[in-house]
C-alpha positions in Angstrom: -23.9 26.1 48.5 -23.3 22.6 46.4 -25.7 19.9 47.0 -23.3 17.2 46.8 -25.2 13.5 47.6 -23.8 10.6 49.2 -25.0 7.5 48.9 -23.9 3.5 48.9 -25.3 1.8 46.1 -24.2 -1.7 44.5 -22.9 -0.8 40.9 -22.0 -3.9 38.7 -21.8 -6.6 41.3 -19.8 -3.9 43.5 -19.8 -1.8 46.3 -19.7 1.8 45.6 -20.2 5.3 47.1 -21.8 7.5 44.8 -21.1 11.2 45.2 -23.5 12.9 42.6 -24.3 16.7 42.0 -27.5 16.8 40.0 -26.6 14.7 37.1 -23.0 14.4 37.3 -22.0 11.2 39.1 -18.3 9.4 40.6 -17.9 6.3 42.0 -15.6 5.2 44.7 -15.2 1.6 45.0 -15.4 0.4 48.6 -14.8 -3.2 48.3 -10.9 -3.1 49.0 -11.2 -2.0 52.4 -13.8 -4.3 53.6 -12.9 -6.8 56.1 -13.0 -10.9 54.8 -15.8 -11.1 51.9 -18.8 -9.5 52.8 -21.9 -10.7 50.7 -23.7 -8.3 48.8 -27.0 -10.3 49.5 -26.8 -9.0 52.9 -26.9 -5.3 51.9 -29.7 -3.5 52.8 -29.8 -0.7 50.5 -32.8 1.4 52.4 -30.7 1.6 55.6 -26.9 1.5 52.9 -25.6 -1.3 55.9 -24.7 -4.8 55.9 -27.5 -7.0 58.1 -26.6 -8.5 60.8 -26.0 -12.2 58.6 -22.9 -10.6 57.1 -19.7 -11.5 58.9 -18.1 -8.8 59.6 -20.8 -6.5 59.9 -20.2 -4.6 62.5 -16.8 -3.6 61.1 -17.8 -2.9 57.6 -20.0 -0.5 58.5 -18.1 1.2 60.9 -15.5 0.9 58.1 -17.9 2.8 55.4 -19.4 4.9 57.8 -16.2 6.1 58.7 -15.1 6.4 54.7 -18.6 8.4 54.3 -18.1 10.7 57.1 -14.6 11.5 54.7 -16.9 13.5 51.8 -19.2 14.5 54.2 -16.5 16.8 56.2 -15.3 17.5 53.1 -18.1 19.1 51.3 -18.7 21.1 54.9 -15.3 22.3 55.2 -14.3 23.5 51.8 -18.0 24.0 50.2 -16.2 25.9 47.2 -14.9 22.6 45.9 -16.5 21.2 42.5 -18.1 17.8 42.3 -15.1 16.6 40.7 -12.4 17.9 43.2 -14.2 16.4 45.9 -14.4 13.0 44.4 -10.8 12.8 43.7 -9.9 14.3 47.3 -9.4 10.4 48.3 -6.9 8.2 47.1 -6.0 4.5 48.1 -3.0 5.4 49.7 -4.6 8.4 52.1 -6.4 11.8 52.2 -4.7 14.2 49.8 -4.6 17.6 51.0 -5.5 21.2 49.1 -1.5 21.5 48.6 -1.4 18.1 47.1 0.8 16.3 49.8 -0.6 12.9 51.7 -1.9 12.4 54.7 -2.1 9.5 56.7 -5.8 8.1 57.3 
């Protein structure tokens, strides 16, 4: 069984999932789909949310919860996958599937 870790982390003045497997790591930027221009000073890293001073909070974190729960399904529903496969599953443009074709989010 892999022990693949999610986590939301700020990485160089950006918002990034981290998906590590002991000490490999990949980042996903997460900026580009949140909405207007949330402020990183409102992240609470303990909780990985926006506070409630954000704008936008509400919808950001639905937005990266949702995002999240993308690698999360994925590393229950094909646990043979390598770190690496599962952080290039996700694309900008959609989910790509295990024959290589898109799928719309």
């Amino acid at each position: 069984m892999n022990m693949i870790r999610l986590r939301y982390i700020i990485k160089s003045g950006s918002l990034v999932l981290r998906i590590s497997e002991r000490k490999e790591r990949y980042y996903k930027n997460v900026m580009h789909m949140l909405v207007g221009k949330p402020d990183l000073k409102y992240w609470d890293a303990t909780r990985e949310r926006f506070t409630y001073r954000d704008t936008s909070y509400i919808e950001n974190n639905n937005i990266l919860e949702q995002f999240k729960n993308i690698y999360r399904n994925l590393t229950i529903e094909f646990p043979q996958l390598t770190i690496r496969q599962t952080a290039s599953f996700y694309n900008r443009h959609g989910i790509i599937s295990m024959n290589g074709t898109t799928k719309d989010r």
